[in-house]
KEKERO-874565 format. One line per field, with one value per residue (C-alpha): z, x, y. Coordinates in Angstrom, 1 decimal, padded with zeros to 4 digits, m for minus. Example, Ala and Ser with C-alpha at 12.3 -4.5 7.8 and 13.67 -1.06 7.14 Angstrom:
zz (007.8|007.1)
xx (012.3|013.7)
yy (m004.5|m001.1)
END
This chain:
zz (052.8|051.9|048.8|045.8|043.4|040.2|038.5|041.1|040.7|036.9|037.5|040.2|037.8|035.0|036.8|038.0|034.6|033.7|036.6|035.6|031.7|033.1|034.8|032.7|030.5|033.0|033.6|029.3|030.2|033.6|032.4|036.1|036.3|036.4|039.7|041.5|039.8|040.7|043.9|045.1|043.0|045.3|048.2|047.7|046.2|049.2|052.6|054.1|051.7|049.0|050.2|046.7|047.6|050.3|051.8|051.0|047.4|045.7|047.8|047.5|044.3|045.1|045.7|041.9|040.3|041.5|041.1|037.2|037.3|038.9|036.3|033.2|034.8|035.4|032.0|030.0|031.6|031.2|028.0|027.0|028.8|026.0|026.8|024.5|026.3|029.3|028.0|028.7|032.5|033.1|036.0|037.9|036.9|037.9|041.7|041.8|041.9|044.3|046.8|046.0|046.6|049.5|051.4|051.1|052.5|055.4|055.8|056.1|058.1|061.1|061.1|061.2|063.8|065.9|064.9|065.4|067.7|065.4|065.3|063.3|061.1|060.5|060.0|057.7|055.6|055.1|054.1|051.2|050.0|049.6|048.0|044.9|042.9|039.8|036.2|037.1|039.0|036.9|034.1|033.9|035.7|032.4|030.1|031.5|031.8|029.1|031.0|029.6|028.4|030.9|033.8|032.3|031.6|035.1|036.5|034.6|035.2|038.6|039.3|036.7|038.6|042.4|041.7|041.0|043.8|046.0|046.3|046.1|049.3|050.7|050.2|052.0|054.9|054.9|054.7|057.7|059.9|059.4|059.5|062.1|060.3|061.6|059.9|057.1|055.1|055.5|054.2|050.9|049.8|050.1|048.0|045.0|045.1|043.8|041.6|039.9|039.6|037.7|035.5|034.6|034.3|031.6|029.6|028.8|028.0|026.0|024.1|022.8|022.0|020.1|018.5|017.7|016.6|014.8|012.9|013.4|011.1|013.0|009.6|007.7|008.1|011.6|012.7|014.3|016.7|017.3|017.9|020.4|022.5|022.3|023.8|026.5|027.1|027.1|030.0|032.2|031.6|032.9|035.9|036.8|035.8|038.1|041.4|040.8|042.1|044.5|045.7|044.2|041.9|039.0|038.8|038.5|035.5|034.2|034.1|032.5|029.6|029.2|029.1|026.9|023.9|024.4|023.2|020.6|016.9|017.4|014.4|015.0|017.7|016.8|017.2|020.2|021.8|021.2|022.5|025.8|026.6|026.4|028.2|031.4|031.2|032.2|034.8|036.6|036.5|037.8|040.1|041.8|042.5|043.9|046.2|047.4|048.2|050.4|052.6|055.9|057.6|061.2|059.8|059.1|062.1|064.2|063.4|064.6|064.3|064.1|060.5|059.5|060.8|058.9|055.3|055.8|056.3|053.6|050.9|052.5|053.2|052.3|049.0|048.2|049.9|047.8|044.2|045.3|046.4|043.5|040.8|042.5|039.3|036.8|034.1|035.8|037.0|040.4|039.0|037.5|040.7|043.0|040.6|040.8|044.7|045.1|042.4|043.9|044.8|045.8|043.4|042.8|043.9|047.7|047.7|046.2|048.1|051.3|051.6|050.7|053.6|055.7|055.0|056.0|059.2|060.3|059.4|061.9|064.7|063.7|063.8|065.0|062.8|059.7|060.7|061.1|057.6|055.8|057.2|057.0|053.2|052.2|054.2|052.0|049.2|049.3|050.4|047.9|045.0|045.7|046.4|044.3|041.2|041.7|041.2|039.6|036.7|039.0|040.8|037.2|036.6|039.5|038.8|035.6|034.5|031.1|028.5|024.7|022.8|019.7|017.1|015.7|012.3|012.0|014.6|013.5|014.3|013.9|015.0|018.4|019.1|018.6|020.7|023.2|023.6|023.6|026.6|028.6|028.2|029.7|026.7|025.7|022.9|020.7|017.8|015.0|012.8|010.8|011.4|014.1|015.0|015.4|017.6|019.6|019.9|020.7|023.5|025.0|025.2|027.2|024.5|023.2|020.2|018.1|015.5|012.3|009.0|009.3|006.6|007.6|009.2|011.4|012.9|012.9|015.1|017.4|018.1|019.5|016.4|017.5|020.3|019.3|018.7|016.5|014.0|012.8|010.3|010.2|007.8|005.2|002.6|001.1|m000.5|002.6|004.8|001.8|002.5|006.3|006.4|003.5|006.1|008.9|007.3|006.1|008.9|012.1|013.4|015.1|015.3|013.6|011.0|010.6|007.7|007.1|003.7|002.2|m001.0|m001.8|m005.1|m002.6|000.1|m002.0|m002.5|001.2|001.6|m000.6|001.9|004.5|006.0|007.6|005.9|007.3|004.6|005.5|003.0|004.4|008.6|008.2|006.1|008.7|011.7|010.0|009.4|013.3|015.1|012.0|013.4|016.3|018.1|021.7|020.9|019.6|022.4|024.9|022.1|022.8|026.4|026.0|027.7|030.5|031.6|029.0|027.7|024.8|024.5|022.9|024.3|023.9|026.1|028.1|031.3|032.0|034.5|031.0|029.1|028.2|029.5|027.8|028.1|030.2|032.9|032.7|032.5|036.3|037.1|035.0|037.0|037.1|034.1|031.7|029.6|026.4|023.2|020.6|020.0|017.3|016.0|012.6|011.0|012.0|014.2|015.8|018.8|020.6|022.4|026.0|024.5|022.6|024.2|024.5|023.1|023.6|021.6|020.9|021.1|022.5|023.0|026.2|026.6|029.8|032.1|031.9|035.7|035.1|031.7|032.6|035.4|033.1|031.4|033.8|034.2|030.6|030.4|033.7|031.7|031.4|034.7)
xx (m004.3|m006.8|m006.1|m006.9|m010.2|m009.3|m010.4|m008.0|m005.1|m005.1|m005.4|m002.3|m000.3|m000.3|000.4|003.7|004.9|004.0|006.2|008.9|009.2|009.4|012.1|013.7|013.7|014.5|017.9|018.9|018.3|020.5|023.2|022.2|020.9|017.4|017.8|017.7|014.6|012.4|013.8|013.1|009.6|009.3|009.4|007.2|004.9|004.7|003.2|005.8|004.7|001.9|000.5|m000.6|001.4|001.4|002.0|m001.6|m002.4|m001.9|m003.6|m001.9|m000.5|002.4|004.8|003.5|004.0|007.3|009.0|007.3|009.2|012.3|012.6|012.5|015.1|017.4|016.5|017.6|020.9|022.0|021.0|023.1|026.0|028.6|030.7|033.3|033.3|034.5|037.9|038.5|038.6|039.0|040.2|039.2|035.7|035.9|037.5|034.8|032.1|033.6|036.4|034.6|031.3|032.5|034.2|031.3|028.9|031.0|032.1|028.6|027.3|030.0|029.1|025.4|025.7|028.1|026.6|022.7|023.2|021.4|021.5|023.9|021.5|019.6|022.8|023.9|020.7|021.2|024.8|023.9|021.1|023.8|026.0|024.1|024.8|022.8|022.2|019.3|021.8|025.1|023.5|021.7|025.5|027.5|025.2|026.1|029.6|031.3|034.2|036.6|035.3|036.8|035.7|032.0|032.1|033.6|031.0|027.9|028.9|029.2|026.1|024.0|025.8|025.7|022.1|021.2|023.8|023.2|019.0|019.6|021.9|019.7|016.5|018.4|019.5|015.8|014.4|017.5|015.7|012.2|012.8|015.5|018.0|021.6|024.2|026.1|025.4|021.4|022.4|024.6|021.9|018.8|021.2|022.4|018.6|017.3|020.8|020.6|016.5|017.0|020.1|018.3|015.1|016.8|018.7|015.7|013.9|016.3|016.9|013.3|012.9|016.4|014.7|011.6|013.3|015.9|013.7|009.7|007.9|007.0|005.0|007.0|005.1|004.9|008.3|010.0|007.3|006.3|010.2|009.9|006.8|008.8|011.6|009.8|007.4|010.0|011.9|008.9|007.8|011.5|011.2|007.8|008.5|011.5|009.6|007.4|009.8|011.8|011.4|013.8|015.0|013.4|016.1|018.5|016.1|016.1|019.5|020.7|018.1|019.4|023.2|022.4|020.3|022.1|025.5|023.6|023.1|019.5|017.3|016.1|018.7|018.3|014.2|014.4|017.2|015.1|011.8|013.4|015.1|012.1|009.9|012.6|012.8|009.1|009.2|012.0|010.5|007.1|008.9|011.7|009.3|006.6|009.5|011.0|006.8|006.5|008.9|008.1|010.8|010.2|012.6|015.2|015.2|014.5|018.1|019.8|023.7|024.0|022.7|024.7|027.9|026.8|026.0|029.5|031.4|029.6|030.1|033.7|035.4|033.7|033.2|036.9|038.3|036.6|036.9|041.1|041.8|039.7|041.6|045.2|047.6|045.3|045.4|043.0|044.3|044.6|041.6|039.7|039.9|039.1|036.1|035.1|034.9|033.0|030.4|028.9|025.3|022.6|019.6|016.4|016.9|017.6|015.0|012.2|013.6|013.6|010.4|009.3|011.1|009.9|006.7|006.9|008.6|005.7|003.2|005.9|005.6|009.4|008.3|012.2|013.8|011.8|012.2|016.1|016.1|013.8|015.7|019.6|018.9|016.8|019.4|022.4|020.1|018.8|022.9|024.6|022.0|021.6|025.7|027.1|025.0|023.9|027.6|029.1|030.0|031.6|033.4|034.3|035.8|037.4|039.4|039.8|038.3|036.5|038.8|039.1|037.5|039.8|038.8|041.3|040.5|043.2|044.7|047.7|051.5|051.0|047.3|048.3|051.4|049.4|046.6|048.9|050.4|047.5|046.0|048.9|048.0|044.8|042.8|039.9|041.2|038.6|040.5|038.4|039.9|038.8|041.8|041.2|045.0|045.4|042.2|043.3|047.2|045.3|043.4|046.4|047.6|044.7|043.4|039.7|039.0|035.5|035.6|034.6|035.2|036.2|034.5|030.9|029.1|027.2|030.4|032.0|028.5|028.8|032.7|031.4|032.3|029.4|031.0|034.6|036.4|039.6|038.9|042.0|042.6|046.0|045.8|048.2|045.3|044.9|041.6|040.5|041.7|040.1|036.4|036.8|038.1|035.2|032.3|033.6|033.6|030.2|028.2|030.1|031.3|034.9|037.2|040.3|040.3|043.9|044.6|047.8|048.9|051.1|051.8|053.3|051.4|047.7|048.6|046.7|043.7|043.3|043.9|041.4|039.1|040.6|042.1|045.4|047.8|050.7|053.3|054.4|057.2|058.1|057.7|060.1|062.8|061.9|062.5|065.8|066.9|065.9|068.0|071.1|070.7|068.7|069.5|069.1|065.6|064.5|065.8|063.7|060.4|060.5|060.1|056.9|053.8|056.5|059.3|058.2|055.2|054.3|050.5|048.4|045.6|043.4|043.5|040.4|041.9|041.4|044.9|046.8|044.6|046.2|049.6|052.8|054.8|057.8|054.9|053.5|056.6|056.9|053.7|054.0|055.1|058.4|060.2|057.4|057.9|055.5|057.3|054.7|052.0|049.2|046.4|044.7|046.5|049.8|052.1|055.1|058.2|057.0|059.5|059.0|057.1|054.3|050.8|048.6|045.0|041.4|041.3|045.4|046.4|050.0|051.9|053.6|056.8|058.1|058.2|054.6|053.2|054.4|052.6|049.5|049.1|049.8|046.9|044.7|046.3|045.4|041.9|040.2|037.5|038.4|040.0)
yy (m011.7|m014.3|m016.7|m014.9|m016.3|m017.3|m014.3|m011.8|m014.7|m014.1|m010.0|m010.9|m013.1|m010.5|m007.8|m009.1|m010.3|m006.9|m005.5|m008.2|m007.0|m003.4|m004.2|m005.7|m002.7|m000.5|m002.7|m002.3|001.3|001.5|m001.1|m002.9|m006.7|m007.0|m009.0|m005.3|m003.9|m007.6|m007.9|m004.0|m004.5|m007.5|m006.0|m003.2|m005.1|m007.3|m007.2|m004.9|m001.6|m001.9|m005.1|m006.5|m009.8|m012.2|m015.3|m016.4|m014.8|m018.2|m020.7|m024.0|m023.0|m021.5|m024.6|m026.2|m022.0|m022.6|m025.5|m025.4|m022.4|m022.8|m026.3|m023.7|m021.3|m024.2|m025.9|m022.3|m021.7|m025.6|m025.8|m022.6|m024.8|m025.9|m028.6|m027.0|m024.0|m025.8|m026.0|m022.5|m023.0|m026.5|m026.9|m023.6|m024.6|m028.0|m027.1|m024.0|m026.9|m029.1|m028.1|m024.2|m025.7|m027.7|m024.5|m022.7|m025.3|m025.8|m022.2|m021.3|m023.6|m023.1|m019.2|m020.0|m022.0|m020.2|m016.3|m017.3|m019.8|m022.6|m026.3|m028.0|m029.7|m026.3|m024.8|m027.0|m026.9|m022.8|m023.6|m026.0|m023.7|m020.6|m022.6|m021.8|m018.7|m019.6|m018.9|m016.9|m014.0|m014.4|m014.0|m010.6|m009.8|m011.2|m009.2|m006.1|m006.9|m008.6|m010.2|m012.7|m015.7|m017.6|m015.5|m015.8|m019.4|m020.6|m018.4|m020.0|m023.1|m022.6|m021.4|m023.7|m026.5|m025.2|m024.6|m028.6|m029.5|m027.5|m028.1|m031.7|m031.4|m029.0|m031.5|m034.2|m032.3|m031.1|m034.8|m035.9|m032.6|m034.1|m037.5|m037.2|m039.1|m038.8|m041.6|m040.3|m043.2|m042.5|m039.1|m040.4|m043.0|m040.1|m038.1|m040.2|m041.6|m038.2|m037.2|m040.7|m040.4|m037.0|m037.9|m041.1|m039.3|m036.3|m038.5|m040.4|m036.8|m035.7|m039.0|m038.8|m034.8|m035.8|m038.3|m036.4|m033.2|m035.1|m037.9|m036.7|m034.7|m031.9|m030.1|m028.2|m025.2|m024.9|m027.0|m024.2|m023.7|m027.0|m027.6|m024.7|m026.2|m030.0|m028.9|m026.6|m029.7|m032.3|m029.8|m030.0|m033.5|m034.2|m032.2|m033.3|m037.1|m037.4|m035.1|m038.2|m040.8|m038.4|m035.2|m032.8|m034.9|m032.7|m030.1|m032.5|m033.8|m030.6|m029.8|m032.9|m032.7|m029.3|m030.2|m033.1|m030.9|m028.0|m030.0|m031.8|m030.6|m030.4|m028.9|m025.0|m024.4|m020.8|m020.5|m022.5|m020.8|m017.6|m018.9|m020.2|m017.2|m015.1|m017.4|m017.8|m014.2|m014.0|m017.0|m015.2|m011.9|m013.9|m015.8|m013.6|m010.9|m012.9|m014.8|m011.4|m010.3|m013.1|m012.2|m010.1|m007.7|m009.1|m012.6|m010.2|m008.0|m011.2|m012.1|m009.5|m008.6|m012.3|m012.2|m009.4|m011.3|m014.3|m012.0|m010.4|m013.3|m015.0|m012.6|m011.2|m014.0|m017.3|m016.6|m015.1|m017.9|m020.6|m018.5|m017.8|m021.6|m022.8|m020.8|m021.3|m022.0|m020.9|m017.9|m015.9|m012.8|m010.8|m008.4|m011.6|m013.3|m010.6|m009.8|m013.4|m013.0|m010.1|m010.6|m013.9|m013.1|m015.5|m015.8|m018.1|m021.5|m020.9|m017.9|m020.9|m023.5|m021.7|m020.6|m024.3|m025.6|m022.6|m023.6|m027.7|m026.7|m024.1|m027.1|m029.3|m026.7|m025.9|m022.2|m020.9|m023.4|m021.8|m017.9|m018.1|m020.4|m017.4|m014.9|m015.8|m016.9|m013.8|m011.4|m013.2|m012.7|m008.8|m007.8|m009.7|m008.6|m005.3|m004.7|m007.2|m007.2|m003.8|m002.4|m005.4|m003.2|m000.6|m003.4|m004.7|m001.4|m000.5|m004.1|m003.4|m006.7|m005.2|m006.3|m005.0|m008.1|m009.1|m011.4|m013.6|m015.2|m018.5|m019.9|m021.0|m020.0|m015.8|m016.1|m017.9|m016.2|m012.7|m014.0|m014.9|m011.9|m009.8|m012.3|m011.2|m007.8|m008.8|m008.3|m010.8|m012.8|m015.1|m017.2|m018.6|m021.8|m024.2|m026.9|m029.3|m029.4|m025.4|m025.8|m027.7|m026.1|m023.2|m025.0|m026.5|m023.0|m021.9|m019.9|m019.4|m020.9|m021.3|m024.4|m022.9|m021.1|m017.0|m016.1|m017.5|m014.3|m016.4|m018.1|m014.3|m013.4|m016.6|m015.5|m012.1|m009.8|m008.0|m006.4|m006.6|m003.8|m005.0|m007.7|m009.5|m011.7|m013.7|m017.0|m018.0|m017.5|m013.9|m014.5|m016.0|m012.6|m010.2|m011.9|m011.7|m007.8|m007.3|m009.4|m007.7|m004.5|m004.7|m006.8|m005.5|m002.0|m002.7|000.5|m001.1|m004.3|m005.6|m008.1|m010.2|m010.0|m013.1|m011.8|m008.3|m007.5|m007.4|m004.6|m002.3|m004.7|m004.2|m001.3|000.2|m001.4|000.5|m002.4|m001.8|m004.4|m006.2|m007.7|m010.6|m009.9|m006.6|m007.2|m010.2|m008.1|m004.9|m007.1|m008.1|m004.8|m003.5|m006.5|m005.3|m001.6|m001.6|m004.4|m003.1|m001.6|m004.9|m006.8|m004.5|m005.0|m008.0|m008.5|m006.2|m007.6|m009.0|m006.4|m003.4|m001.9|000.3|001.5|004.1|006.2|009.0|011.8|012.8|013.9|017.7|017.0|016.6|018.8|022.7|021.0|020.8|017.4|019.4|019.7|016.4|015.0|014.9|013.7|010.3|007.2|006.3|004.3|006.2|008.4|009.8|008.8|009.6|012.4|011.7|014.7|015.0|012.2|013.2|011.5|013.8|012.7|015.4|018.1|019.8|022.5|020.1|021.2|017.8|018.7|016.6|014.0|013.9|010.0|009.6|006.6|005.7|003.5|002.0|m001.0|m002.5|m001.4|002.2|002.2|000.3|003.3|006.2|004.8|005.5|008.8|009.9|008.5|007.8|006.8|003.4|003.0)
END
């Protein structure tokens, strides 16, 4: 296909952001990542099937389209990176981006080498591009499935950081190939000249649209969207100030000018926050699908079982191996770390960067080097998209990684103890606080914790109350817990709203609100009178979440449907037994002859694997 004219390249342009916003609707309809719909509408917009896409429909453009592009992508997820959130996986993140990033790179470059029979320099330039993961594929993956917070933000920050490692490394190798350079130390210096060009370059850009948001007049009137074009200006004045002085070093530039205004308290945070996402969300569309159109078949099939091996092992045993020895020790569980491994794809930055390179080595008369660099990368791309994002929820739920999400309001002793249980139950537990002390208690106890005040709706918002389903509010202030049952009544829809009550004389204050109230006053003189008259019961309470287990669920399985509990009885996993039978309000110990109905809740009571599998055997549905 010739290079379009400038009327056609327009036509061309809008046509495939048209494409990209359809698919992105057709992924809030499907619950699937977007990445599938651009990456199919890719490909059949491209040479292979429709033909509306190809190699030469943007002249010389294409390389400037995407690196303008690729800078905005990168700039959006690092400026959504908080530092604060960090703390949550500390040190899973911080091995994920180095001894992870450094087991994949050589991983990947041994089976490339050894499965398509390419040079080590080659090979090693493929491994350093699919390192990256990226913002641009984890993320349509985390809005589909809300994961723990610590699950989500290892994985972010993973693949916002891969992403500027990873095409730095790649660039080098790249240069070394070209220039045939060979001494490691020729190798180091080309690749702290272009990270140190971009971090200089970003904090300079952010320092002065900090300045200029912070201390410019930017007319009242119009200051939200003139701080929206600033910051999006200052983002691509950074990337294309530091490709300037050395190649590549723009998404470092980029990155680092997101970090920096991203952790700042910068004026219209919201607005721009807003603007940004939208605009990426049209890049990527724009971008991913013309990458995937570029792309022809006979790369693929040129690499023959060899790039299959390499795919598999990459996705099957790489990429577990990295996310298992990274997370060693940690509070991620089996399911989390399994999930971790399996949903890994490869996204924009090797796609772009690839097809860059591909492009210098054709004009080098490096015409095998390019096709087995086009095709290994895209392979790892289209399998690990279309299997890994395209059924990450399914994966998610087969693991059973989709925790109930529980706000916490007060983090102090009977807010952190709570929390902490319910973590061990594998539930996704978000305290709010306003103490910097508790905060940090609860950070030292590996808990999640938002800085702010409980009864702020905006703070509630920010915390997820959006999406949680039990709203709790446990501080020493009964005023303070009235407001945040009455906010989260009013503003937010959770199922259940549980409120501690310090003084006697304002359970029904509460309750009229149809809170369900716990009295201080009367659990502590209950608990006294259980261990007086029920001591071994209490003693086996308290090892629940450990040894035992007690849990409520609704029944939807047609197994348990129509049955009595003498014939169920048999069928439950051993050490379970049902102890409790709930149905229009009323809760009975139910006898051999009680007949379970849809929509009865019963309570289970046993060790904690028997009950966490009986679970699953009265609602499948969130199995």
């Amino acid at each position: 296909m010739m290079a379009a004219g400038g009327g056609n390249l327009i036509t061309l342009v809008a046509a495939l952001i048209g494409v990209g916003v359809v698919a992105q609707l057709l992924s809030d309809r499907f619950r699937i990542p977007s990445v599938v719909f651009l990456l199919a509408s890719g490909v059949i917009l491209g040479p292979e099937v429709l033909g509306v896409v190809g190699p030469d429909s943007f002249g010389n453009a294409l390389s400037a389209i995407v690196g303008l592009s690729v800078a905005i992508i990168v700039f959006e997820g690092a400026f959504h990176l908080r530092i604060d959130r960090l703390r949550e996986a500390p040190a899973a993140t911080f091995k994920l981006v180095t001894l992870g990033g450094a087991i994949a790179l050589l991983g990947t470059t041994i089976v490339v080498h050894y499965a398509l029979d390419a040079g080590w320099m080659v090979a090693a330039l493929i491994g350093a591009l699919l390192v990256a993961t990226g913002p641009t594929v984890i993320a349509p993956i985390l809005e589909v499935v809300p994961v723990r917070n610590r699950v989500g933000t290892a994985l972010e920050t993973e693949g916002i950081v891969n992403d500027v490692t990873a095409a730095i490394l790649a660039v080098v190798i790249f240069e070394a190939i070209i220039q045939d350079v060979r001494a490691p130390g020729e190798l180091f210096v080309l690749f702290t000249q272009r990270l140190g060009t971009g971090i200089v370059v970003g904090i300079a850009v952010a320092a002065v649209v900090f300045y200029a948001l912070r201390y410019v007049d930017l007319s009242p009137g119009n200051a939200p969207q003139n701080a929206r074009l600033l910051v999006l200006g200052g983002a691509l004045v950074a990337y294309g100030a530091a490709e300037a002085v050395a190649t590549e070093a723009g998404i470092a530039a980029v990155a680092t000018a997101g970090i920096l205004l991203g952790n700042t308290d910068v004026p219209y945070e919201d607005e721009i926050t807003d603007f940004k996402g939208d605009v990426t969300l049209i890049v990527l569309s724009f971008v991913f699908i013309t990458l995937a159109a570029l792309l022809q078949f006979e790369y693929l099939l040129g690499l023959g079982v060899g790039g299959l091996i390499v795919a598999a092992l990459v996705a099957l045993v790489i990429r577990p191996l990295l996310v298992f020895v990274s997370t060693e020790g940690d509070r991620f569980t089996r399911g989390e770390r399994l999930f971790m491994s399996f949903v890994g794809p490869r996204g924009i930055i090797p796609a772009s960067v690839a097809t860059l390179f591909a492009v210098e080595f054709r004009a080098q008369g490096m015409a095998a080097e390019a096709n087995v660099l086009v095709g290994t990368v895209f392979l790892v791309i289209f399998l690990t998209v279309a299997l890994e994002a395209g059924f990450a929820r399914q994966i998610a739920e087969f693991l059973d990684v989709i925790p109930m999400r529980v706000i916490i309001i007060g983090a102090g002793n009977v807010g952190r103890t709570l929390a902490q249980r319910l973590e061990d139950r594998g539930e996704n537990v978000v305290l709010i606080e306003r103490d910097a002390n508790n905060v940090e208690q609860a950070r030292n106890g590996g808990l999640t914790v938002h800085h702010g005040d409980g009864t702020d709706t905006e703070v509630l918002r920010s915390a997820g109350a959006e999406n949680a389903k039990i709203v709790a509010a446990t501080t020493g202030d009964d005023d303070v817990n009235l407001l945040v049952s009455q906010l989260a009544d009013s503003k937010f829809t959770p199922d259940t709203i549980l409120a501690r009550v310090n003084n006697p004389d304002n359970v029904d204050a509460f309750e009229d609100l149809g809170v369900r109230a716990i009295s201080a006053t009367e659990a502590t003189a209950m608990a006294f009178d259980d261990y007086i008259e029920r001591p071994s019961l209490v003693n086996w309470m308290s090892e629940i979440g450990h040894e035992g287990e007690v849990q409520e669920i609704e029944v939807t399985s047609e197994e348990l449907i129509g049955k009595t509990i003498a014939e169920i009885g048999p069928e439950l996993p051993p050490r379970c037994l049902i102890a409790l039978v709930s149905r229009d309000g009323q809760t009975i110990v139910p006898d051999g002859d009680c007949t379970l109905e849809r929509g009865d809740r019963i309570t289970f009571i046993g060790d904690a694997e028997s009950v966490t599998e009986a679970l699953s055997f009265a609602h499948p549905d969130e199995s």
